[in-house]
N, C-alpha and C positions, 0 to 999 in steps of 0.2 A: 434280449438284453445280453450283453458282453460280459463275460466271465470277471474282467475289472469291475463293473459297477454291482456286479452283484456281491461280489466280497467286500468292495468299499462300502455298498447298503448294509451291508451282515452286521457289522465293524462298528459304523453308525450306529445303529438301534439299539447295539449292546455296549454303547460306553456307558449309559448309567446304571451298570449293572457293575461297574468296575467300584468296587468301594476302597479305592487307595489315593494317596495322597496327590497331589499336584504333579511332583516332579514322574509317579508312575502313569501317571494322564500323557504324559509330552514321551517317554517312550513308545505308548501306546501308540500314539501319532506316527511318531518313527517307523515304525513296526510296519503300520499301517503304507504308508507310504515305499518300503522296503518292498513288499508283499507286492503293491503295484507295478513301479516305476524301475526297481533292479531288476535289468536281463541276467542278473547272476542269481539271482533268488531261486532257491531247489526247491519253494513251494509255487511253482510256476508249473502246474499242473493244469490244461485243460478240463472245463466242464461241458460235461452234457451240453448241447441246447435243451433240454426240458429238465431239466435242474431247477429247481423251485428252493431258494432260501426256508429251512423250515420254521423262521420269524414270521413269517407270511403263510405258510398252511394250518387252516385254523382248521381242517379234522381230525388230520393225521396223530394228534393226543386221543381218538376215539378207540383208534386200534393198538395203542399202548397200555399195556395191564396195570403200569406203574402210576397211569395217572388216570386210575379208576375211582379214586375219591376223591378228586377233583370236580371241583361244580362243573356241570357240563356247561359245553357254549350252544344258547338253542339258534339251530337255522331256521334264518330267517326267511318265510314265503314272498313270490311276489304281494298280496294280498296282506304281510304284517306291512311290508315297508311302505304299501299305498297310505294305510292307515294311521301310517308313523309321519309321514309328510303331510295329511289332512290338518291333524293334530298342532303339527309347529306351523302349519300357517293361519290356520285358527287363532292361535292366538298370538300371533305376530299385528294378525289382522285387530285384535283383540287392542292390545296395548297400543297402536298406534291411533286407534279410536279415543280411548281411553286423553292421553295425550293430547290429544285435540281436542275435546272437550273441555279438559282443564286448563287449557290454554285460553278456549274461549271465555269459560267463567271467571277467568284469573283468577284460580287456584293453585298456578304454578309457583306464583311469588311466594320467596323463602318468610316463613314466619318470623325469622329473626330480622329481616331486613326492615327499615321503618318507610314508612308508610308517607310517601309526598304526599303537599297540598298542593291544591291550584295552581298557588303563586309560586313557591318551589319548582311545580312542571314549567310553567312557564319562563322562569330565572335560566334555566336550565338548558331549556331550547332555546331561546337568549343569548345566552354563551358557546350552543353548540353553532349558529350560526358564525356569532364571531372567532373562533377557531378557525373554523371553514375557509373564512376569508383570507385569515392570517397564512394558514397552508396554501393555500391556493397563491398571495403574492410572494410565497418562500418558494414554491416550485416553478413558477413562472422569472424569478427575480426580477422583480419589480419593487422598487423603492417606498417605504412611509413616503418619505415626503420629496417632492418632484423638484427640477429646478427650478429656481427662479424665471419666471416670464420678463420682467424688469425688476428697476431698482426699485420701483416703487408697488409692484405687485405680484404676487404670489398664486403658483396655481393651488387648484383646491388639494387639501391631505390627500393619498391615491386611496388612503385605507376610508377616509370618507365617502370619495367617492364610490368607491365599491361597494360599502354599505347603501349609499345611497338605490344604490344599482338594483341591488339585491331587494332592497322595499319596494322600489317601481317594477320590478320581477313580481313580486306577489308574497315578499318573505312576513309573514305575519309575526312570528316573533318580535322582528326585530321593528314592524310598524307600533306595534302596541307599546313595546319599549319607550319611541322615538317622537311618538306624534305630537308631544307635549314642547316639542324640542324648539329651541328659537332654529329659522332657519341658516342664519351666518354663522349659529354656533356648533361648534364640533362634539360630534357623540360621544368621543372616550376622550379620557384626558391624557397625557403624555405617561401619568405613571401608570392609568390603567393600561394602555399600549403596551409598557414595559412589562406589566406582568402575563399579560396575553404572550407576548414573546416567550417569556423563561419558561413557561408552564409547557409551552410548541417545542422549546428545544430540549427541554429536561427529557421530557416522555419520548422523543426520537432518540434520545442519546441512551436511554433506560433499556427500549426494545434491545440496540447492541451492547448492553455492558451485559443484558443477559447472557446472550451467547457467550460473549467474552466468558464470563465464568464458568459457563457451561463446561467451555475448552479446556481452562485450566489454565494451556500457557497461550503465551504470548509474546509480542515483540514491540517492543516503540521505536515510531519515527517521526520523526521532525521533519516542516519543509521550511523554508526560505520567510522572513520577517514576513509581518503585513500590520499595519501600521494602521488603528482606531481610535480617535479623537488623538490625535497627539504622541499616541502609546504604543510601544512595540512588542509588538504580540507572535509566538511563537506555535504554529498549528501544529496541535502532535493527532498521532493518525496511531490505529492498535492492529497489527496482524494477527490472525489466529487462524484455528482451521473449526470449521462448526461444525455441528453434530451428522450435517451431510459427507464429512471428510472433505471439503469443499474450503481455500485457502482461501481467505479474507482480510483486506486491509480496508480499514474503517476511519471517515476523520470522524476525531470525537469531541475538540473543544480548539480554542487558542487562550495560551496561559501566558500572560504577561512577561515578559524579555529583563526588566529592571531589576538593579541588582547584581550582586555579582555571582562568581558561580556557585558556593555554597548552599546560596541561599535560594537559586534556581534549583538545586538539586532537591531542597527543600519541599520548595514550589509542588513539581514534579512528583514527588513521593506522596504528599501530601492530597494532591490530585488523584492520583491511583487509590491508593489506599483509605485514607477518609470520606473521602467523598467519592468514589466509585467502587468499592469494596473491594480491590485487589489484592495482590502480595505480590509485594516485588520481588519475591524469592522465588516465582512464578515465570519470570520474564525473562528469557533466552536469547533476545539479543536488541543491538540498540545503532538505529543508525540517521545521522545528521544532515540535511541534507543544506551546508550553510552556506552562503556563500559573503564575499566582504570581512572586514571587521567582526563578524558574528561566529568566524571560523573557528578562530582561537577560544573562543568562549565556550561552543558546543566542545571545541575536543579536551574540555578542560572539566565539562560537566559528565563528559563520556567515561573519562577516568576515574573521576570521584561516584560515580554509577558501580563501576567494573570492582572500584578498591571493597565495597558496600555488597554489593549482589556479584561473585566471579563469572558468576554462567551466564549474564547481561551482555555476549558479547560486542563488542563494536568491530560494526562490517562496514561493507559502503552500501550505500541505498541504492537497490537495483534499479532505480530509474534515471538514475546518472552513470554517465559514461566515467570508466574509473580514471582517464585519462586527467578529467575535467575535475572528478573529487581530486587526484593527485596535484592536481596546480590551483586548485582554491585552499587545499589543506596551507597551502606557502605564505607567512607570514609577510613575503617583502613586495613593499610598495612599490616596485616595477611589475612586479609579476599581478598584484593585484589590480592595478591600472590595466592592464593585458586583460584580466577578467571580467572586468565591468566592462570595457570597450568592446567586447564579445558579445556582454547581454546586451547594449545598445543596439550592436550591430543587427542581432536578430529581431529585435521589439521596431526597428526601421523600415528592416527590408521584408515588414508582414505583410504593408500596400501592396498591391498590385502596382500601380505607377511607380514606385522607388526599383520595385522586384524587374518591371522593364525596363528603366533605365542603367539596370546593373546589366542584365544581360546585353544590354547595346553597348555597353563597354566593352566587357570581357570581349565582344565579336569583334570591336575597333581596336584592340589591343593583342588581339593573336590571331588577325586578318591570314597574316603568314604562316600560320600553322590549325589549322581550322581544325584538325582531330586534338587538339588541345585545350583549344577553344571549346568545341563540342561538351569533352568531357567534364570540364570545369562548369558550364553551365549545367551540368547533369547530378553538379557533387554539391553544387549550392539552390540544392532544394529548401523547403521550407525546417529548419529546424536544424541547419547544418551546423551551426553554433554550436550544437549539444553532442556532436558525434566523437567515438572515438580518433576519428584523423580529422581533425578541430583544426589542428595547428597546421598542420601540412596544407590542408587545403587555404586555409589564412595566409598561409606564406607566396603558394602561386596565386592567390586573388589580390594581393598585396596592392600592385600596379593598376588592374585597373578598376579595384576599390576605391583608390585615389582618383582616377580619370573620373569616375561615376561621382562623389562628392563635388569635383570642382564643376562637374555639367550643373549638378543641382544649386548649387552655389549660385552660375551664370544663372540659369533659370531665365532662359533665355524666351522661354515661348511664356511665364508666367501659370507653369499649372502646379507650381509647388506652392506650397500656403509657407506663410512667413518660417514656422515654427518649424515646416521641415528642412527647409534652405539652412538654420542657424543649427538644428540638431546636425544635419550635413560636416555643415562647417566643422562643427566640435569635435567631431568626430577623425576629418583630414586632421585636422590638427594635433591630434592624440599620436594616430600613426606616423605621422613625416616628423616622427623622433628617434634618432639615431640609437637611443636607449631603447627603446622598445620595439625597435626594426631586431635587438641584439637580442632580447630576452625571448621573442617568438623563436629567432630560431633555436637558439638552446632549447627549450621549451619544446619547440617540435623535436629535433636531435633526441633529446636523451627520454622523453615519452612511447619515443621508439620503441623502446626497449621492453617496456609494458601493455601497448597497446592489442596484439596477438593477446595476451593474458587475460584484460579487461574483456576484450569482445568475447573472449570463451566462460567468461564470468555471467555474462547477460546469455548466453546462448542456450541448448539445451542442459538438462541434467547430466548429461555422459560430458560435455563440452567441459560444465563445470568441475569435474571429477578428475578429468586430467589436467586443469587450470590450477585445481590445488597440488598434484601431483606435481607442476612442473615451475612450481616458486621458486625451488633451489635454481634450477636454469636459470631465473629473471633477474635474480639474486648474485648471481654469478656474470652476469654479463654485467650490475651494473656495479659491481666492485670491481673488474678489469676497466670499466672506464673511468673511474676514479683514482685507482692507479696509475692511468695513463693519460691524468687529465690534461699535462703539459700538450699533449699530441692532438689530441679531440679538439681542446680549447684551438687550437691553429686551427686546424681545417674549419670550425664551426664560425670562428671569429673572422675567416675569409668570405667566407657563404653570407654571410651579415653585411659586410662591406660590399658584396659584390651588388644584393639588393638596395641597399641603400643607393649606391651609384645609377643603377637602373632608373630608380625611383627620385634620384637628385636631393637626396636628403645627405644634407653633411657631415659627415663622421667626426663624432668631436664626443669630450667627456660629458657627462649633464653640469649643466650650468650651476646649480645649486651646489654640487661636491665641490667645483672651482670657487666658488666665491667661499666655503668653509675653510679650502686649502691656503687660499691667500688672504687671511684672517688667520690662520696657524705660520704664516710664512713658509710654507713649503712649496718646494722647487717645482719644476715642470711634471705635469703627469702625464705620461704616456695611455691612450685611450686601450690598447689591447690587453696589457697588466690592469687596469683597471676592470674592464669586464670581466676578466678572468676571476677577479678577487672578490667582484661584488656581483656578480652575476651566475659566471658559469658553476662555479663552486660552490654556493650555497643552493642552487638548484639541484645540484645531483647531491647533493648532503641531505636536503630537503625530503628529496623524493624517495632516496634508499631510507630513512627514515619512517617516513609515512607507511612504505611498504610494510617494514618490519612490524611496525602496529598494528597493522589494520590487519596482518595476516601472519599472528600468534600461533605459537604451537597449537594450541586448544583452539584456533579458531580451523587452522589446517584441521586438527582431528576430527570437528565436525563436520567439515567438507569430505573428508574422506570418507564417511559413514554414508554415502550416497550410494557406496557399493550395493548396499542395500535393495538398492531397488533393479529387477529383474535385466534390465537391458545391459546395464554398467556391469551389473552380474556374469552376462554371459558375453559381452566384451573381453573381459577379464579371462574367462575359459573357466569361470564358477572358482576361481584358484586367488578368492576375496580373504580376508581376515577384520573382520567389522568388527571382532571380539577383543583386537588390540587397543581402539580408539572410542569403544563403548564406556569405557569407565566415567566420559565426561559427562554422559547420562548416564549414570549407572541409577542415581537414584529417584528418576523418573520414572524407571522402568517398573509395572504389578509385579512380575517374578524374576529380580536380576539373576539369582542363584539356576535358573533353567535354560539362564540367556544361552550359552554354547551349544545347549542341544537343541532349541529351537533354530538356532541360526543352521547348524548341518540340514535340520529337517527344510528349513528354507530353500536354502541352495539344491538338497536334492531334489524338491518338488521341481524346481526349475528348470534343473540338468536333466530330466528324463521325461521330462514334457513330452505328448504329444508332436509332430510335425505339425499340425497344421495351428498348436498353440503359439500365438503372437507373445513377445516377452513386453511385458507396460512398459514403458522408455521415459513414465517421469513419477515423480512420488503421488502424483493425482489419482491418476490409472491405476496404481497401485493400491491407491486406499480405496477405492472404490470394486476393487476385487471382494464377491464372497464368501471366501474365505482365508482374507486376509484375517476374518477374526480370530480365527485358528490359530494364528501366530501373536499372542497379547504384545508381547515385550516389539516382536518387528514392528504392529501397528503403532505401537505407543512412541517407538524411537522414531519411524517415520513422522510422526505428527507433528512430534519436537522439532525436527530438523526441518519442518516445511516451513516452519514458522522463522527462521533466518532471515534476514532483510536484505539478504546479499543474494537469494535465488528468485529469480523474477516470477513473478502474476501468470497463472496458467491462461488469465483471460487480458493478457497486457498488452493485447490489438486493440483491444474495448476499451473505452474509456476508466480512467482507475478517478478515486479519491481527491488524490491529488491534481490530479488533471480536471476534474469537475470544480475541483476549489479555485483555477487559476480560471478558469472561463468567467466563473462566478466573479470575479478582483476583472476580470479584463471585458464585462456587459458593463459596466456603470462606471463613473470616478468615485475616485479616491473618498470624497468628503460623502457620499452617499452608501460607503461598507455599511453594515449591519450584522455584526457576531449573530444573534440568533435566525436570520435570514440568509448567512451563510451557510449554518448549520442546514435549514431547511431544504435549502438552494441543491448542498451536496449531497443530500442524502433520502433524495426524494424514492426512493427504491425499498426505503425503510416505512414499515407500516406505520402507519397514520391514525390510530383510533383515537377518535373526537371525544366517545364518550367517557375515558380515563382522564383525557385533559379538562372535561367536564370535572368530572368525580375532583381532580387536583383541584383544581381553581376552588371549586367550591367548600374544600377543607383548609387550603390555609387563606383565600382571599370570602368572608363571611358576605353577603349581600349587605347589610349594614354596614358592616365597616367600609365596604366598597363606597356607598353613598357619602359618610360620614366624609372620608378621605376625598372625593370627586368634590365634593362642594366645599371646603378648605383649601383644595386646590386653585378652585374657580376663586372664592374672597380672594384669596395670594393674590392674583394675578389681577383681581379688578384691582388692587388698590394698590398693589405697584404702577396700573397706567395709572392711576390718578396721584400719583405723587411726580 
């Protein structure tokens, strides 16, 4: 053993011997660490190889006179220790017998517990059946009730017939239940469905609000509307990191949209806190992912969040490209038309047949330049709608996006179905507008200037570290074009003209402002001072705006706390100061007061590493170090900081939450959602125990009442048909 490990064991064994307070704990460490890792250290004395720690020679007190009246330690023979291992497996052997026996007699059951009947066991496995089912059509998503066969008949409930299934399988519970049953009439009633539902989604939703609290903190984020019986409903999703150090985003409900923002705020709080035991004082950041009409609302709820809890910060959600939050954050109804014709565009070209008659354009439309061609077909992969160069690449598909619409249009061989020829059309017709030939390219132009930014936001840890570092840059370029917007706006407002001419769309003011203008009586407008005033300039006001928010002094400080972790550490040349921008967790921290000398002791362990020590390159690797525990306040700041909604999912190849939610909305239509079979749906990864949702059902829905209520049900309904 090496001269290192044996003083680092020495060191070890004797820290509970150290009877001083915290702060002389964490010198220790130091010390300890000094003693190792500095080649300047003058206690850098070689040892023996047969050097023997004397924590570990248990004779060597035999020939000390001074610890003569000390109890002696007896050596052990081989013949005690055969005797001493007979012994503990005796009765290992002993109690495991024992165990088993009481098991058989059932005398394990606790005497406090009460005591089923019959009929109770049987109610019971009853209901574990029907859970069963309920899980089983949440994880598969499969619909209650199927569509219509025609107007005049109905196929059977899915959840009947699965029952069904399940009796002609051999399910005895649910025969004995059942056999009394008319056969046209259905086993549960609609409200007992509903409560089989809440009781499936409660106890899934229960298992993560554990952890969630387990954590401590947290982060909310929101995704995009989704819209049940009539009502629009808001999915909020909880990032934390669990007791594995393992970074987690979770959906956990959808909370109704109505309302204004106030009263969402309410919602929201109300949510967390009473009914899932939280504290928003708890929660470290907050990020929206809205898009449409619903933009202004989220960042209006994000404020009124931020005014309420400061450390909530508002980031952008790492599963959008910042490009894309920056031009959905944009209030104005050109730019918003640009954004919805985007998400058309990609919900169109998912076919396969639309997906080949784009690329049969784009090859007819840059015949003469085929390394262009090439590329362009390579950049509108599936999901190009969402990237950071959106616009750019929209701007050269421009032309023969329009060629591809008017082929589908023609539809000339008949293999487009009605609905896509007319989505087609709507679509041509969006783009071959001179206002919005004008607003893509601005849009692309001055997104420019962010885009490098954004991508190193979604990239690695170190990517993100010098993404926060290099805001003033982004900052700075786009207040030089703001300054010099007379000059920008020409060249940009040529580039716009030049496509439009390409594409034969005719340059002219929107129709709507003329008819306002000659109803005020004013004179001729010129279309270039027009874009200028209503286009170019409220976009780049827009977006240096947005910037400034979304990336706050204090949101910058937490960004910068990434130094933290070992790679960005020794990028930097260990020549970090994490103790400047710690204050904004200071009091997350178990010891703020030791935070400095733990952070030295940090960076030293790092700086005199090993060679052959690898430095962890993201806050993952990092927690999963151990002896990160060694460092309380490093591990506590990193845990905080993993929880941001602006640094992306260690496992963001794999499928996330979010993405399970949208597959789930995009297997079935619209009229056929189901809130607690979404739930199901998403989070089938979350344990499943039947016999808790037993235990529920059977505390608040009583077997009596359950009847009572079923056959009130049934009268309702007979003698509504018979009215």
């Amino acid at each position: 053993m090496s001269r290192q490990s044996l003083l680092y064991i020495y060191f070890l064994k004797n820290v509970h011997l150290l009877n001083v307070a915290y702060f002389n704990y964490v010198s220790f460490v130091c010390l300890v660490f000094f003693f190792l890792f500095s080649p300047q250290s003058p206690y850098r004395t070689v040892l023996k190889d047969t050097a023997i720690p004397t924590i570990f020679d248990l004779t060597s007190h035999l020939k000390n006179p001074h610890t003569r009246h000390r109890k002696r330690i007896k050596e052990l023979t081989e013949e005690d220790i055969r005797k001493i291992k007979e012994r503990r497996l005796a009765s290992s052997i002993d109690q495991i017998a024992s165990k088993k026996d009481a098991a058989e007699d059932g005398t394990t059951t606790n005497e406090d517990e009460p005591q089923l009947s019959t009929e109770e066991k049987a109610f019971r496995e009853y209901l574990r059946s029907l859970f069963e089912a309920v899980v089983m059509l949440g994880k598969q998503s499969i619909p209650l009730m199927p569509l219509k066969a025609s107007e005049t008949e109905l196929k059977p409930n899915n959840f009947q017939a699965l029952l069904d299934y399940r009796m002609n399988a051999g399910d005895e519970a649910l025969k004995k239940r059942f056999e009394a049953t008319a056969v046209n009439s259905e086993y549960l009633s609609v409200t007992q469905q509903s409560q089989l539902l809440d009781i499936c989604e409660n106890t899934v939703r229960e298992e993560m609000l554990m952890e969630v609290r387990e954590s401590r903190f947290f982060s909310l984020v929101t995704g995009d509307l989704v819209e049940f019986a009539n009502e629009k409903h808001l999915p909020l999703f909880l990032r934390f990191v669990n007791q594995q150090n393992v970074l987690r985003e979770e959906f956990l409900d959808f909370v109704p949209f109505d309302g204004d923002e106030p009263a969402l705020v309410e919602r929201l709080e109300a949510q967390l806190t009473d009914r899932w035991g939280l504290s928003m004082e708890d929660c470290r950041g907050q990020a929206h992912k809205a898009t449409g009409i619903s933009t202004t609302k989220m960042k209006a709820v994000a404020i009124l969040l931020m005014e309420k809890y400061p450390l909530a910060l508002h980031m952008p959600c790492s599963h959008m490209a910042l490009n894309i939050h920056l031009a959905n954050s944009l209030p104005f109804p050109n730019v918003q038309v640009v954004m919805e014709t985007l998400r058309r565009i990609g919900a169109f070209f998912q076919a396969q047949s639309t997906q080949d008659e784009l690329e049969k354009a784009i090859s007819t439309h840059y015949q003469k330049n085929e390394e262009k061609g090439a590329a362009l077909k390579q950049a509108c992969i599936p999901g190009w709608t969402e990237q950071h160069n959106v616009f750019d690449v929209l701007l050269d598909m421009l032309p023969p996006l329009l060629l591809c619409m008017d082929n589908i249009r023609d539809n000339e061989e008949g293999k487009f179905a009605a609905s896509v020829v007319a989505d087609g059309y709507s679509i041509a017709e969006t783009l071959a507008d001179f206002e919005i030939v004008v607003t893509i390219v601005i849009l692309k132009n001055v997104l420019t200037f962010t885009r490098a930014f954004g991508r190193n936001l979604q990239g690695e840890t170190l990517d993100v570290f010098f993404a926060a570092n290099s805001l003033t840059a982004v900052l700075h370029s786009l207040n030089e074009v703001n300054d010099n917007i007379d000059v920008y706006h020409e060249f940009w407002y040529e580039e716009a003209v030049s496509v439009a001419t390409m594409i034969e769309i005719p340059v002219k003011v929107p129709r709507l402002f003329l008819r306002k203008q000659r109803a005020a009586d004013v004179g001729e407008i010129q279309a270039e001072p027009y874009f200028k005033e209503y286009v170019t300039m409220p976009v780049i006001h827009g977006i240096m705006q947005e910037v400034e928010d979304m990336f706050s002094e204090t949101n910058l400080k937490a960004l910068k706390c990434l130094s933290l972790v070992p790679a960005v550490m020794g990028q930097m040349k260990f020549n970090t100061t994490e103790e400047n921008y710690a204050d904004v967790y200071r009091n997350d921290l178990p010891n703020p007061d030791t935070l400095p000398a733990e952070l030295h002791c940090w960076r030293i362990k790092w700086k005199h590493r090993g060679k052959e020590v690898r430095l962890p390159t993201t806050i993952h690797e990092t927690l999963q170090l151990p002896d990160v525990k060694f460092f309380p306040n490093v591990n506590s700041f990193l845990k905080v900081l993993s929880t941001l909604p602006v640094l992306k999912l260690e496992d963001s190849k794999s499928d996330t939450a979010s993405g399970r939610l949208q597959a789930y909305l995009d297997s079935m239509p619209p009229h056929q959602w189901n809130k607690s079979l979404a739930m199901l749906n998403v989070n089938t990864h979350v344990k499943h125990d039947l016999d808790v949702m037993v235990d529920k059902y059977c505390r608040l829905y009583p077997e009596d009442d359950t009847e009572v209520d079923a056959e009130s049900e049934e009268v309702a309904e007979e003698e509504a048909g018979m009215k």
